[in-house]
C-alpha positions in Angstrom: -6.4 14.4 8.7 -4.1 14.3 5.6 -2.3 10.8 3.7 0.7 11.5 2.1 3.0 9.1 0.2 6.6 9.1 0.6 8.2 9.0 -2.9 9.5 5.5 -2.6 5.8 4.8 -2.2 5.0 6.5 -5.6 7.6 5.3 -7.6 6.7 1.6 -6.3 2.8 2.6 -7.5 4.4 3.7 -10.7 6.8 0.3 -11.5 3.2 -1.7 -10.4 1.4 -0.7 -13.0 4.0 -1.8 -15.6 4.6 -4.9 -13.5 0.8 -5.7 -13.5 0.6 -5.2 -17.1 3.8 -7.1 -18.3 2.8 -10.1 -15.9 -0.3 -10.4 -17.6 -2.3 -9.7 -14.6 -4.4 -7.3 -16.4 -4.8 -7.2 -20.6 -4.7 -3.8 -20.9 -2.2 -1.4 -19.6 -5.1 1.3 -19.1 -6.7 -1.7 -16.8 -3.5 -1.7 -14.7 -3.1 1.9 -14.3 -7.4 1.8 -13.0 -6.4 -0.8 -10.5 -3.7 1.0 -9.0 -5.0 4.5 -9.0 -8.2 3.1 -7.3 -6.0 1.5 -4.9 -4.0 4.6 -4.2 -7.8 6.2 -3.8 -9.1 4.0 -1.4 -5.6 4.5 0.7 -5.7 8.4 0.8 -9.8 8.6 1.7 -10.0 5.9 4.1 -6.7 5.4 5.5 -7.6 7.2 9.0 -11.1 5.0 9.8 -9.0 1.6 9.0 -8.4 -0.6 11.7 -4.4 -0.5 12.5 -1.9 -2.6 13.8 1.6 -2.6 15.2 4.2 -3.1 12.6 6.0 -6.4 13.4 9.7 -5.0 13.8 10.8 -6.7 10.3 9.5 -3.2 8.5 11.1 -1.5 11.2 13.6 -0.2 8.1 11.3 1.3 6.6 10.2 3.8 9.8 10.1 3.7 13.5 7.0 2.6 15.2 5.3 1.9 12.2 1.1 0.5 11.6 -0.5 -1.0 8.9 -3.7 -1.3 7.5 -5.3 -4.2 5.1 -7.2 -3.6 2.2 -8.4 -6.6 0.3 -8.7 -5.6 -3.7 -9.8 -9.3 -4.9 -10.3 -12.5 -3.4 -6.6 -13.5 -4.7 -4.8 -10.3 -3.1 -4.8 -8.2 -0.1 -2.4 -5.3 0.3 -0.5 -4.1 3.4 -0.4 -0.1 3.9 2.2 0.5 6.4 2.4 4.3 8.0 3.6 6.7 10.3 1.1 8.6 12.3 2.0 12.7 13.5 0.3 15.4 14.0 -3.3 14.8 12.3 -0.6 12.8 9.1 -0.8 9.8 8.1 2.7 8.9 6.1 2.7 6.0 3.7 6.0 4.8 4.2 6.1 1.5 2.5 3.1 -1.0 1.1 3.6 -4.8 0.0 1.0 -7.6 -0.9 0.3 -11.0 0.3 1.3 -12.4 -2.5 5.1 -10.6 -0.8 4.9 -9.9 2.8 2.5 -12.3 4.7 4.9 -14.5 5.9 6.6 -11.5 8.1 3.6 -10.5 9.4 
């Protein structure tokens, strides 16, 4: 089974490091970059053994019958991996945070 990210997906990882470092989220920009690469790490190993749901039809623009899996960085934020599944593929399609897309879920 493969994970691949659509390149919306990896400019959005690109533009969250900057956004994590200007916000002050983390001190360091090298801190920032660590955080999101090991997010991006956890999503491409373990992506296929997390537990998936239906996508509610609000993220229906971003794919047809989409899922989505949680994974919980910190206590503070949880992010929402939301996929297309074909063919032994797993296709990030779009991801979003708590902190941005709890209330449509």
């Amino acid at each position: 089974m493969r994970v691949l990210l659509t390149k919306e997906v990896k400019l959005y990882f690109l533009e969250l490091i900057e956004l994590l470092y200007e916000k002050d989220y983390f001190g360091f920009e090298d801190a920032a970059f660590d955080y999101v690469n090991d997010l991006i790490r956890d999503i491409t190993i373990s992506l296929p053994r997390k537990l998936k749901k239906k996508a509610p039809s609000y993220f229906d623009k971003y794919g047809k019958e989409l899922h989505y899996a949680v994974y919980k960085k910190n206590r503070n934020t949880q992010w929402y991996v939301f996929f297309q599944y074909e063919n032994g593929i797993y296709l990030v399609r779009y991801i979003g945070n708590n902190h941005s897309i709890s209330q449509y879920l």
